[in-house]
N, C-alpha and C positions, 0 to 999 in steps of 0.2 A: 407354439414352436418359434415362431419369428419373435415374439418376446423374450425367453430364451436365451436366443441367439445374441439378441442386441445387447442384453443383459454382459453375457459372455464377452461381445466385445469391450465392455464397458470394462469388465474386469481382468481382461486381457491387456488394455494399454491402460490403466491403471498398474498394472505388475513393472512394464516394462518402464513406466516412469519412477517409482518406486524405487527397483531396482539400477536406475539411473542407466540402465540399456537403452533410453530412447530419450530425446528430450521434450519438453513439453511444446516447443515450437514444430516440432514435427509432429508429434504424438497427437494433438489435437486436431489438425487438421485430416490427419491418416485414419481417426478414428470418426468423426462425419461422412468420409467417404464410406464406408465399413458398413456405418447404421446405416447408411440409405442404399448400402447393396445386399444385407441381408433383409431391409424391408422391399423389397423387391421392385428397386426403384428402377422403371428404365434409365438408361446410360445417359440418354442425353438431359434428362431431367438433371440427372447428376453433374454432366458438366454444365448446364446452364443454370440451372437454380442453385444445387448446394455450391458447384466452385466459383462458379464465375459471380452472379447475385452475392452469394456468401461471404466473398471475401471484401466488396464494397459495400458489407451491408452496416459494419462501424466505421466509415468512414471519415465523418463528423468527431466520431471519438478518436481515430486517431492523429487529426489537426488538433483537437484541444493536448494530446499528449505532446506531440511536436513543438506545438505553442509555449507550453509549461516547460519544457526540456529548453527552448532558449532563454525566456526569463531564468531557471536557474542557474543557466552558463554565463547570464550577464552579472546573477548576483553573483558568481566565484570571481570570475574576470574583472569587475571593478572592485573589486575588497570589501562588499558591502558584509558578507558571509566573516569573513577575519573580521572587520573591524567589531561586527557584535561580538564576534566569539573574544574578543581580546574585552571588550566591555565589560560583557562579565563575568566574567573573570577577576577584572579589576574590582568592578562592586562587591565581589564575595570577599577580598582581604587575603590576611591568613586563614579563614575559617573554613576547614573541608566542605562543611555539610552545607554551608549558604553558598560557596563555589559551587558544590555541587548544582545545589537549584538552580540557581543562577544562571548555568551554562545548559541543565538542560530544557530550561525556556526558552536560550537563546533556539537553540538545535531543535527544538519544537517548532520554533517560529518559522524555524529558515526551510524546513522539508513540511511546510505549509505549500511548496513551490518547486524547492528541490526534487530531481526523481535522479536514480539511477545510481551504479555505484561509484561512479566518478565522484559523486559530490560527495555522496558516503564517504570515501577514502579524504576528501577534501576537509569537511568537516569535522570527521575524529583525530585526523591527523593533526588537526588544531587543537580541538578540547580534550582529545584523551590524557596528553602529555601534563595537560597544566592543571587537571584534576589529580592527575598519580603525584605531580610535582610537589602538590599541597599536603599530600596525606592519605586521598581518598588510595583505601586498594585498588590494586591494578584489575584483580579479576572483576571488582564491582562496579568500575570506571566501565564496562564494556556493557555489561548489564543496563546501568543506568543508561547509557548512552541507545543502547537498542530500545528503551522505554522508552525516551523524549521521542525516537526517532517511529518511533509506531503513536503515539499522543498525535503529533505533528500529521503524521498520515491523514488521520480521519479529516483533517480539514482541507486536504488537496484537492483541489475543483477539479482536476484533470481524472483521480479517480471517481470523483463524482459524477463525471459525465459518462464515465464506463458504467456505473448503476443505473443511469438514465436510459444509456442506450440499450442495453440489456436487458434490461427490468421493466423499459416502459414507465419510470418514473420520473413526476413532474421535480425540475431544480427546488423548489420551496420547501416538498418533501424531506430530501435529500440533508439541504442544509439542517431542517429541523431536529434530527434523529442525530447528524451529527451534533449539534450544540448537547443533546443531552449524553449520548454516549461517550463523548470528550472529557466531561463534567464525571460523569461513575469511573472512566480512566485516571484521569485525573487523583479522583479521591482514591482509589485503589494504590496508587503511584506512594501518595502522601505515607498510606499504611507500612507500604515496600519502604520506605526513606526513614519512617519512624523505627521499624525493625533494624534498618541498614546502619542507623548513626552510632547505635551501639558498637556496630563494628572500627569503626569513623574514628569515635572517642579512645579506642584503645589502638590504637594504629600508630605508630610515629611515622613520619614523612621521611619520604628519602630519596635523591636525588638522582633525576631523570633530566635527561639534557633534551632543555628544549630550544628551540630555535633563536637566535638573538633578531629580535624585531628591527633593530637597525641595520641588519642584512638583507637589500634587496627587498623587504617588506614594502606592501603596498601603504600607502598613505592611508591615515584615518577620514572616512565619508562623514559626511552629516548625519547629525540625529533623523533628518527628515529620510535620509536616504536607507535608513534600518527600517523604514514602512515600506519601502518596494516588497519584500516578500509577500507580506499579507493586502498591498493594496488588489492584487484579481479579487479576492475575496470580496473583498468591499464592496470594489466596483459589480461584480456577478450578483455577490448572496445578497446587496442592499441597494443596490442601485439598479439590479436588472441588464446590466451592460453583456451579451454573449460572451463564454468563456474564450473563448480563441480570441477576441477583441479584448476582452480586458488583457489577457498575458501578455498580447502585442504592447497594449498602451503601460504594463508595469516593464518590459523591457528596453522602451525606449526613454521613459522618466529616469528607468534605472543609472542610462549612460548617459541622461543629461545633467543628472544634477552629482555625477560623477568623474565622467571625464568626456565631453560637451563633444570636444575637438577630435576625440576620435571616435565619432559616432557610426561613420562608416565603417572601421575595422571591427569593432566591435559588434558592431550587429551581424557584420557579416562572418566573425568567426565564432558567433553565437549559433547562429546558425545551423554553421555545419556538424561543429560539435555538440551542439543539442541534440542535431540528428543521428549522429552517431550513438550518442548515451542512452537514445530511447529504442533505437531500431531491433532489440534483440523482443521488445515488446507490442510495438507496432507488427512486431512478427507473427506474434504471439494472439492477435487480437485479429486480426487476416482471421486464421486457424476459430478461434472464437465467434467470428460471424458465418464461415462456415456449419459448426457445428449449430449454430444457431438456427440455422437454415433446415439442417438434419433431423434439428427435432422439431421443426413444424410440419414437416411431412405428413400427412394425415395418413398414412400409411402406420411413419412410425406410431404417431400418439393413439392411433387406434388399438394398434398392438401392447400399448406399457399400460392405458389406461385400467384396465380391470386390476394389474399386478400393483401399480403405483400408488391408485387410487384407495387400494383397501387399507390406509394409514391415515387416520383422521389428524391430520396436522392443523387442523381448524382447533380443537381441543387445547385451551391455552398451555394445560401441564404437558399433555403430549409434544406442543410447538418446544416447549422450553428443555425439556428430558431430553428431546430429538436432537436438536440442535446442540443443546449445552454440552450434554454430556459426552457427546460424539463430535463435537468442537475439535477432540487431538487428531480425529481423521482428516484435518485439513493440513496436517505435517506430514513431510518428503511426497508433495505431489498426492495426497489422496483422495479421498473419494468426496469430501469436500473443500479441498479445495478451489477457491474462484478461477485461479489464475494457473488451471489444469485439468484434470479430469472432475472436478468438482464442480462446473460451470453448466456442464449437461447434467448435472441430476439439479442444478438450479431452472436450470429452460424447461425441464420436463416437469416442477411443481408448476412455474409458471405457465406451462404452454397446457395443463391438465387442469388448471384450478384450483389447483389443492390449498393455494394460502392467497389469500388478498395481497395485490404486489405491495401496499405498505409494511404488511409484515414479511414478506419474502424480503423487501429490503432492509429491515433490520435484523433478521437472520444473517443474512450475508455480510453486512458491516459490522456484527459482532463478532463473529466466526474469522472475519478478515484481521479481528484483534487479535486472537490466537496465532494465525498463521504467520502476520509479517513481525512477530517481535520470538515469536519461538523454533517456527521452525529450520531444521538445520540443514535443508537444503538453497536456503538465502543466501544469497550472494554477500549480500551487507553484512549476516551472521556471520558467516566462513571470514571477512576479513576483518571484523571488528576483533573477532578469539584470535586470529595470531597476531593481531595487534600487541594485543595483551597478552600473549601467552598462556590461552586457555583454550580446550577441547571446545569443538564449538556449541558437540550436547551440553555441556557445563551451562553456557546462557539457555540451553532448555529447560534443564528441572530447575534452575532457579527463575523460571520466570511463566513456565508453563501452569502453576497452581492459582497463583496472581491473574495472568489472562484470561484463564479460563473463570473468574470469578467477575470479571469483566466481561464477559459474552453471558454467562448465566444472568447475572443483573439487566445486563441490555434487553435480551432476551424477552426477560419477565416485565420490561415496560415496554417492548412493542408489542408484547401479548397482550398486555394491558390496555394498550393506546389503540389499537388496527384490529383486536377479536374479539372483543365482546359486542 
């Protein structure tokens, strides 16, 4: 019965976020409360361990978000973001399809760092205009752009540290499964570009008014200063340096080898508005160490464990069928996904056994390829389509066949690599 029941909750705030009747910064946290009152938790367990313990229990993860929220605000703020995006741009010529590439390496590079949709609106507002300017269509300009901008994801340390803390997995892991899933995105991308130039070569270009760079444009940085994005990387994935300390040290390089003399305003209105651009997810993740809490309950996992457990996810085809094929349930908040009610039926494999945390982590960073470039309850989605003047399901079915052939592939080399 108490199985059930929690079940029931599960698919109760699952409806209401779906239905977009609750949001998911509420809805997660309201629903850890829920499982650990219908597993029959006493009250003060509840307030002490799931809320209180719960909500400091990603802590850690949410400094490395904060961290990375003001290196990105220092890469907008000193032009470093514009001046790549005007680069290449320039490299590409008149030529759509090398534009195209071009710019979405830049926009790859730069949300290697970026989070949130400030930089979103920052960034397209830049490349969108001067890919439609050349030729490329407008609806595909939107497309592409939500590709580079999911490619670019998988290399963000700041969500990397949400897998660590979550998943219990060691940073080397992490990096590892990214370099390979980036690489099958990647090539999947090239396929989507191969198909897309055909559209490209038959297109004539037509005239979109973009901004004249000698108004109020920020000055062009240094070459050296277009490696601020990716240097946390470096410094984390190869040198070892802690994520929150690297993004400190890529946001003060940022403003020295940019604009030195105002290093003070700069960091300090990096700051704020870094904290502002992340805070609806810092929210978001409170709620996440709660439920994280709800399902260690040995209350709860006694109760799910017989129903959970009777799904051999150990079975490499079974891991990849499960996953892959039910990849599109990680769209409008569902059942998986990470960054909603899809994060408890992650702690409950986890917290039951059911898959070695390395292949639970490549479940979730494939599954995570579906969700941030398809689905159309994103934030980035909703404003990249009226950017361009397209529904924003439209970037769904043209991108959801692709992604999902990008999580089946990942899939089947962590099944490869973590189960046998």
């Amino acid at each position: 019965m108490t199985a059930f029941l929690i079940v029931l909750v599960f698919v109760v705030f699952a409806a209401l976020m779906i239905s977009r009747r609750m949001p998911a910064i509420l809805a997660v946290p309201a629903m850890a409360v829920c499982i650990a009152a219908v597993a029959k938790t006493p009250v003060k367990v509840i307030l002490e361990t799931v809320i209180t313990d719960g909500s400091a229990r990603l802590a850690s993860q949410y400094l490395m978000v904060f961290a990375g929220a003001m290196l990105g605000r220092v890469v907008m703020q000193t032009g470093i973001a514009e001046s790549m995006i005007k680069r290449a741009a320039e490299f590409g010529g008149d030529r759509p399809l090398i534009v195209a590439v071009t710019l979405m390496i830049a926009i790859a590079w730069l949300f290697t760092t970026l989070t949130g949709l400030g930089a979103v609106i920052m960034v397209g507002g830049l490349a969108l205009p001067i890919m439609m300017s050349i030729g490329v269509p407008r609806k595909l300009t939107g497309v592409l752009f939500i590709l580079a901008f999911s490619l670019g994801l998988i290399f963000n340390i700041a969500l990397w540290g949400f897998y660590q803390g979550t998943l219990g997995i060691e940073p080397q892991a992490v990096k590892q499964f990214a370099a390979i899933l980036a690489a099958i995105d990647a090539a999947v991308i090239i396929v989507f570009l191969v198909i897309a130039s055909r559209r490209m070569n038959s297109y004539g270009a037509w005239a979109v008014a973009v901004e004249d760079g000698s108004k109020g444009a920020k000055r062009d940085v240094s070459l050296f200063a277009l490696l601020v994005p990716i240097l946390p990387l470096v410094l984390h994935g190869w040198l070892k340096v802690p994520v929150v300390a690297a993004f400190l040290i890529g946001a003060i390089l940022g403003v020295l080898v940019t604009s030195p003399k105002e290093m003070v305003r700069q960091l300090s209105s990096a700051s704020v508005k870094g904290f502002e651009d992340v805070a609806p997810a810092v929210i978001l993740m409170i709620g996440i160490g709660m439920l994280l809490s709800a399902t260690t309950l040995p209350a709860v996992k006694a109760s799910l464990t017989p129903l959970v457990g009777a799904i051999n996810l150990k079975s490499p085809l079974t891991y990849v069928a499960f996953f892959g094929l039910l990849s599109p349930l990680a769209l409008y908040r569902g059942p998986l996904n990470p960054y909603g009610i899809g994060i408890g039926v992650y702690l409950l494999i986890k917290d039951l056994n059911l898959l070695p945390p390395l292949a639970l982590l490549a479940a979730v960073m494939s599954v995570v390829q579906v969700q941030s470039a398809c689905d159309p309850t994103n934030t980035h989605n909703v404003w990249v389509a009226n950017y361009v003047g397209m529904r924003v399901e439209e970037i769904t079915r043209q991108t959801i066949l692709f992604k999902v052939v990008v999580c089946l592939i990942g899939l089947a080399v962590g099944g490869w690599l973590f189960l046998r």
